[in-house]
C-alpha positions as CSV (number, residue, x, y, z in Angstrom):
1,X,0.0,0.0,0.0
2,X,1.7,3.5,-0.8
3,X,2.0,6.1,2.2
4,X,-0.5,8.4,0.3
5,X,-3.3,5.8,0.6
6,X,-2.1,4.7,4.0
7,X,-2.6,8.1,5.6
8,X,-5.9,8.0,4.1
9,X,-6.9,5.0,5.3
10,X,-5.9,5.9,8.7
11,X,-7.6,9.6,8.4
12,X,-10.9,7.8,7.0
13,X,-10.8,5.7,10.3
14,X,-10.6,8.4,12.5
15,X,-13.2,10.0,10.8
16,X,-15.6,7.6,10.8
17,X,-14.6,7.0,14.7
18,X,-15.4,10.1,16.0
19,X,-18.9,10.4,14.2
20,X,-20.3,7.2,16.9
21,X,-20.7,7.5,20.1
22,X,-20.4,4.4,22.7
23,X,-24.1,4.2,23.0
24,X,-24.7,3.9,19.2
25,X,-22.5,0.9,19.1
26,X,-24.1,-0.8,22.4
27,X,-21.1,0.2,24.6
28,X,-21.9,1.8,28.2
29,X,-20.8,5.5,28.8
30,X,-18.4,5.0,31.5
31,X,-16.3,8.5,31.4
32,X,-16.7,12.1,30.6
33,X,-14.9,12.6,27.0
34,X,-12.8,14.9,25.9
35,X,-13.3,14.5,22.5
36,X,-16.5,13.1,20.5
37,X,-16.3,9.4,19.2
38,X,-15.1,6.0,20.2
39,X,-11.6,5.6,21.8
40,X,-9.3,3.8,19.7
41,X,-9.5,0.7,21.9
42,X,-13.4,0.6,21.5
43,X,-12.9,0.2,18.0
44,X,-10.5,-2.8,18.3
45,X,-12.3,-3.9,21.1
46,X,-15.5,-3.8,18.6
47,X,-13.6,-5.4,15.8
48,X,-11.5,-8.4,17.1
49,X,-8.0,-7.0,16.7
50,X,-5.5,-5.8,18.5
51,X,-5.4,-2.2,20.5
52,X,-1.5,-1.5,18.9
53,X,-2.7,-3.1,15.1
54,X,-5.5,-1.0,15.2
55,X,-3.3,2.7,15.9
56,X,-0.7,1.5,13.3
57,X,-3.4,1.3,10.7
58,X,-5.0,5.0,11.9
59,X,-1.0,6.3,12.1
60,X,-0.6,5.1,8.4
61,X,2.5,3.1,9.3
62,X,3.8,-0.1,7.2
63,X,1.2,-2.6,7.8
64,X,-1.2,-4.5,5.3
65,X,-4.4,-5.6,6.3
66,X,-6.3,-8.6,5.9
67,X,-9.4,-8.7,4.2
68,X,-11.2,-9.9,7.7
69,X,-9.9,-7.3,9.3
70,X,-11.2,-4.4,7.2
71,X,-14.7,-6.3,6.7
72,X,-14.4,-6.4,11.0
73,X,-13.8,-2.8,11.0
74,X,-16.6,-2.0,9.0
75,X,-19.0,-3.8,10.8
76,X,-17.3,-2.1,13.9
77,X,-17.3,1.5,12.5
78,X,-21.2,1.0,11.4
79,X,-19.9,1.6,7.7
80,X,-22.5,1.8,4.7
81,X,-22.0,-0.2,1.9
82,X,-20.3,2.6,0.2
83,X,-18.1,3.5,2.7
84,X,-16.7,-0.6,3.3
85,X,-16.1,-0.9,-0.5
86,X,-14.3,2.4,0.0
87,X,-12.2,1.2,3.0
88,X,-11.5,-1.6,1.1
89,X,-10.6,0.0,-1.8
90,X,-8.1,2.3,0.1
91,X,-6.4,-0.9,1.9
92,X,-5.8,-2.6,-1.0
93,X,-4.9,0.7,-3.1
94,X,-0.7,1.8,-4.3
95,X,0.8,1.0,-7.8
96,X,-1.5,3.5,-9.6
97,X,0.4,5.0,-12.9
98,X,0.4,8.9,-12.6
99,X,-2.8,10.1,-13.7
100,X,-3.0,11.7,-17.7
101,X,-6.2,13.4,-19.0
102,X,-8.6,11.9,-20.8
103,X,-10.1,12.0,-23.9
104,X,-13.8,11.4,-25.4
105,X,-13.8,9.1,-28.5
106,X,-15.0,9.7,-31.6
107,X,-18.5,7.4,-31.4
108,X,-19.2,9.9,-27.6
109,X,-18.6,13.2,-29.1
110,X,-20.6,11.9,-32.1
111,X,-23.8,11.2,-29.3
112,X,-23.0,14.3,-27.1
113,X,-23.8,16.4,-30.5
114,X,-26.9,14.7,-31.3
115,X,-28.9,14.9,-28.2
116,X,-31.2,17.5,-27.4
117,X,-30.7,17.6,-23.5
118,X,-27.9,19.2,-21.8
119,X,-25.1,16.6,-21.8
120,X,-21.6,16.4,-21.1
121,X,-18.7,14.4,-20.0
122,X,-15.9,14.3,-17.2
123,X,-12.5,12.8,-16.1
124,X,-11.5,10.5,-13.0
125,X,-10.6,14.5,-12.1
126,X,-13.4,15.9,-12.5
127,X,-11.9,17.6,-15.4
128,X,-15.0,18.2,-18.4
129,X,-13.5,17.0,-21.0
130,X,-16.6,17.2,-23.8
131,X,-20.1,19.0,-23.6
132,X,-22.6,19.8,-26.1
133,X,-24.4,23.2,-27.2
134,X,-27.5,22.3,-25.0
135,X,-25.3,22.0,-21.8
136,X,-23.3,25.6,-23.1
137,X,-26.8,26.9,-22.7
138,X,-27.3,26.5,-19.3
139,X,-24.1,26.1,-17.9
140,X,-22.1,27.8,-19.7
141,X,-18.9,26.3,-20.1
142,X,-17.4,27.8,-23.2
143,X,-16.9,30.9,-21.4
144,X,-15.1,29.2,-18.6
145,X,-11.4,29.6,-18.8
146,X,-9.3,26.9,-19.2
147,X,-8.7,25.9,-15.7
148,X,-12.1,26.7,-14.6
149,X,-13.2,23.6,-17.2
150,X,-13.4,21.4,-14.2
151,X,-16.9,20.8,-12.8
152,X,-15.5,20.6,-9.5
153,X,-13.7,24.1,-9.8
154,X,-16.5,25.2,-11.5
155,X,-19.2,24.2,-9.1
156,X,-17.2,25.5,-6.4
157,X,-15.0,28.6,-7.1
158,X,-17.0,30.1,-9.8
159,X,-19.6,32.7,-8.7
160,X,-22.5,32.1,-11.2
161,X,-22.5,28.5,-10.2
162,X,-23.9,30.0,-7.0
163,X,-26.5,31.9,-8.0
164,X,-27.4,28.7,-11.2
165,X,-28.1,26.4,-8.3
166,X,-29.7,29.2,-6.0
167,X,-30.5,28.1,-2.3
168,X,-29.4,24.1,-3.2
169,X,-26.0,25.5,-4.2
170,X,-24.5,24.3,-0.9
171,X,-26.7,20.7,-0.7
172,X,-25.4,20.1,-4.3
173,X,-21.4,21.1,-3.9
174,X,-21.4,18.7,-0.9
175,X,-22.7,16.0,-2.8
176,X,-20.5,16.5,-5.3
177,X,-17.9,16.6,-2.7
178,X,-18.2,13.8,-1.0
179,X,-18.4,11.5,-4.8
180,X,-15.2,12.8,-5.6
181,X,-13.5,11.9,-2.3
182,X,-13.8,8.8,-3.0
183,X,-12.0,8.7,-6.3
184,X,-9.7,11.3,-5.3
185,X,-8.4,9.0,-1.8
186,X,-7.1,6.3,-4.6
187,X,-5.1,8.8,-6.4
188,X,-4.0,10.6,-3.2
189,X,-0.2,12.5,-3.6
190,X,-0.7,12.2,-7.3
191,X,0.3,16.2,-8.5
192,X,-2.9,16.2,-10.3
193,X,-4.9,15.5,-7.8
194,X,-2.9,18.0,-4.9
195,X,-2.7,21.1,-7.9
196,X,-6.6,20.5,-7.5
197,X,-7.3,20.4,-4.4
198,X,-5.3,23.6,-3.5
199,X,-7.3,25.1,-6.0
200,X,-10.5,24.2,-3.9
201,X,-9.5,25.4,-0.9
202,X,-8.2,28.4,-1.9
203,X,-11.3,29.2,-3.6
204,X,-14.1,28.0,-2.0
205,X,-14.2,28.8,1.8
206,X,-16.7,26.2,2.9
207,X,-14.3,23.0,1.1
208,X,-12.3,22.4,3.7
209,X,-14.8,21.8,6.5
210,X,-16.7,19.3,3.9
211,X,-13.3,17.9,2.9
212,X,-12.0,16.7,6.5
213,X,-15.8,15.0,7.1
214,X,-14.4,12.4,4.7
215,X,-17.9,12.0,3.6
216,X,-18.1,8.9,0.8
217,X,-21.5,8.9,-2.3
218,X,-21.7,7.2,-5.0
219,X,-23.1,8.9,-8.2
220,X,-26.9,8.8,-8.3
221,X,-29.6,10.1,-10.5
222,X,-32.2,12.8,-9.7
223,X,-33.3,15.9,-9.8
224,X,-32.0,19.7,-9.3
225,X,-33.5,22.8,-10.0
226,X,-31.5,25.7,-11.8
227,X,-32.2,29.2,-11.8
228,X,-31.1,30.2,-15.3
229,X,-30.4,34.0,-15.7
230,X,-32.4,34.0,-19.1
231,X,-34.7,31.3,-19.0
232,X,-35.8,31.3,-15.5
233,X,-36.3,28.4,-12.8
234,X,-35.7,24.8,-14.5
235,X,-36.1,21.6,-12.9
236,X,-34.0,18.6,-14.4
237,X,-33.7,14.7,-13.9
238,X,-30.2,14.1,-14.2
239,X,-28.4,10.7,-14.8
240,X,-24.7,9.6,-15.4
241,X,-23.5,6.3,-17.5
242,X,-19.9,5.2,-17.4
243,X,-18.7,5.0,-20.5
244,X,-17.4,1.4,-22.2
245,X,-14.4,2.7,-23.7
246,X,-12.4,4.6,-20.3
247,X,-14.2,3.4,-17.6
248,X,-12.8,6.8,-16.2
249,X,-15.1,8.5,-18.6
250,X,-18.8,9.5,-17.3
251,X,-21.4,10.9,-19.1
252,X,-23.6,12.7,-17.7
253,X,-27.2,13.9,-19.0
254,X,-29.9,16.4,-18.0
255,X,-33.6,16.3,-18.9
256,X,-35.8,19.2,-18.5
257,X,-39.2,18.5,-15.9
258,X,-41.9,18.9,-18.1
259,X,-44.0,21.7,-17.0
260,X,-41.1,23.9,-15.1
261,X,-38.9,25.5,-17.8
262,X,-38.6,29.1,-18.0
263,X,-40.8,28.9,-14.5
264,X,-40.5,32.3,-13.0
């Protein structure tokens, strides 16, 4: 495992330690605490393993884990299914090439032009890497400069993205958040990666306090509601598809609610 996704492993256990309290795990309160959460020898305690196993896997030191012993830590930590596959995924991450952008092929950019709906497409990184004229029209990303064309910068450091996703700016951003962590933790220390991340927290003063919650989401469809500057309030289902030929690819597509655009 390579020290970048060992320190993230440990600070993902910590996390998710201090968010339980003894009572939520059937342990008695037997002490005033000075900080929230479950001591580090509840956890092992909880799991199976040993009290000094358990602090070298939070300290990110040297050791490798067994597959038992995560699954036991899950169960211990109260982990969704999300959040296991995640912990999972970060014990058994290191050997990752350094990360290169993508591209869309041919046959994507051909279907991004022919559809009707807003549509476009993104990197591991977050990085948009194709749109179409309907998703220009509403979110504008022509006129984004060329290190803005991320949707997380975007989302996050660019003031009309603010005032496009009106009072569910903040619910959406955190969402997004919190689905990128969990790609990002696998290509943790990669430049890539860090040259973003400085850019969100140098831009966006509320990133940091969502960053260090180490929240985990999977992508998932719905809806959100826009507030276009021209065409008024919009409501759109949203869905994303992986796409066959980079699995690193993701499409992503908006439909407009019937009834709601150009709503005042």
């Amino acid at each position: 495992m390579a020290d970048h996704n060992r320190r993230e492993l440990g600070d993902f256990l910590r996390a998710r330690r201090g968010r339980l309290s003894p009572e939520s795990v059937g342990l008695p309160r037997r002490l005033r605490r000075r900080t929230p959460g479950l001591r580090r020898e509840e956890v092992a305690e909880l799991a199976g393993i040993g009290v000094d196993w358990y602090i070298r896997l939070e300290q990110g030191r040297p050791v490798t884990p067994s597959v038992a012993t995560i699954d036991a830590l899950a169960r211990a930590l109260k982990l969704t299914e999300m959040e296991h596959q995640h912990l999972r995924a970060l014990a058994g991450g290191g050997g990752r090439m350094a990360f290169q952008a993508e591209t869309a092929p041919p046959s994507l950019l051909s279907l991004l032009a022919s559809l009707t709906q807003p549509a476009y497409v993104t990197g591991r990184r977050r990085d948009l890497v194709a749109w179409n004229a309907a998703a220009n029209d509403i979110f504008g990303f022509d006129s984004l400069a060329a290190d803005e064309r991320n949707i997380l910068v975007s989302m996050l450091t660019v003031p009309r993205s603010r005032d496009l996703f009106g009072p569910g700016w903040a619910e959406e951003a955190q969402r997004m958040v919190a689905q990128f962590r969990a790609t990002h933790d696998l290509w943790a220390g990669d430049p890539a990666f860090v040259s973003l991340l400085r850019r969100l927290r140098e831009g966006c003063p509320e990133f940091e306090t969502w960053w260090e919650r180490h929240d985990i989401r999977r992508p998932t469809s719905g809806r959100k509601t826009l507030h276009h500057p021209i065409r008024g309030v919009i409501a759109f289902d949203h869905a994303s598809f992986q796409v066959n030929d980079d699995p690193g690819l993701k499409l992503v597509i908006y439909t407009p609610v019937a009834g709601t655009v150009g709503r005042p």
